[in-house]
N, C-alpha and C positions, 0 to 999 in steps of 0.2 A: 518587534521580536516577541517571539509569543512564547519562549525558552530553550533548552540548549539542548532536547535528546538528538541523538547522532541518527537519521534517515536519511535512506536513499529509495529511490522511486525507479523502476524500471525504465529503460528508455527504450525499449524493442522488445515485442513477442519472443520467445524462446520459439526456435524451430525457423524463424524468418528471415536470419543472415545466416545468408552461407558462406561454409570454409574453402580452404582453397582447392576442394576437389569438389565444388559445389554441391554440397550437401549440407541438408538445414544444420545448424550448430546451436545447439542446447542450450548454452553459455548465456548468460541475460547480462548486460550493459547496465550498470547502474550509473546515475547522477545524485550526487549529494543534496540534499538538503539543508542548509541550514534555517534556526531558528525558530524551530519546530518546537511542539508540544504534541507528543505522544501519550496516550492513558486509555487504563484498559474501563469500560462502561458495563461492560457485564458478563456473567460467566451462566455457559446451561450444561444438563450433564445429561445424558438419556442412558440406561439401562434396556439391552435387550439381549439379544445372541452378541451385540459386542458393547465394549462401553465409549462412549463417544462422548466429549467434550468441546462444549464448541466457545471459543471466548469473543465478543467484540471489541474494538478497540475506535480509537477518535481520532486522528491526526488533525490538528490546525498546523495550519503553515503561511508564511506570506504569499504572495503570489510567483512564484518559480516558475518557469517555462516550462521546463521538463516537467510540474505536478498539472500544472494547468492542461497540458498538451496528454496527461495521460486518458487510459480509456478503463473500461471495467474490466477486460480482462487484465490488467495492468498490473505490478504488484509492488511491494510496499517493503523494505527490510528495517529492521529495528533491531542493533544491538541481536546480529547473526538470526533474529528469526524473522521468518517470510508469512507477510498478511497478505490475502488476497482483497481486493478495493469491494466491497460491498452494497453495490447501488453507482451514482457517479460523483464527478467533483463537483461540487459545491464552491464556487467563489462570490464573495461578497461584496458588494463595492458600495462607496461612501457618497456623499450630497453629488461629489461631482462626475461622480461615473467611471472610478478608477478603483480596482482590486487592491483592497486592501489584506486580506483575509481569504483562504482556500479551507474547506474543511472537508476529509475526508471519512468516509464511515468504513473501517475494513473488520475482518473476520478469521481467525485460526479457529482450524480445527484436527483435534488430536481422535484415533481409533484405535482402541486398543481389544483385540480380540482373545477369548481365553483357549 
């Protein structure tokens, strides 16, 4: 257990299950996380015609199905806000060749125009 913030991990592309009038559905499927460790690594701010903030963030997690099975286009929620995965997963494993450890590198970013 790597600590207690509340993450869920996408489990399907948005746009790639369709509804009952078969048409992609927006809607994104989450699966829980537990035991996670969320934290933010660093924050950039660019000044131009708009102001743009971009933050990174770190997840560790044990090894979960649904984080291991994600991709980069995948995403990431914490406490109602949405990370996009930034690079891919990272799983670590020990002497004997088993996952102990998944670390993920994700990324928000805010624009705000005047």
């Amino acid at each position: 257990m790597f600590g207690s913030d509340p993450v869920d991990v996408s489990v399907d592309e948005p746009g790639t299950v369709l509804d009952d009038w078969n048409i992609p559905d927006d809607d994104v499927n989450w699966a829980p996380l537990s035991g996670c460790r969320f934290r933010p690594l660093s924050v950039r701010e660019a000044i131009a015609l708009s102001e743009k903030v971009g933050e990174t963030w770190k997840l560790t997690s044990p090894p979960h199905a649904a984080l291991l099975a994600a991709t980069s286009s995948s995403l990431i929620r914490h406490r109602g806000r949405i990370y996009e995965i930034d690079g891919g997963i990272m799983p670590f494993t020990d002497s004997s060749g088993s996952n102990y450890k998944v670390t993920v590198m994700c990324k928000r970013q805010q624009v705000e125009t005047s």
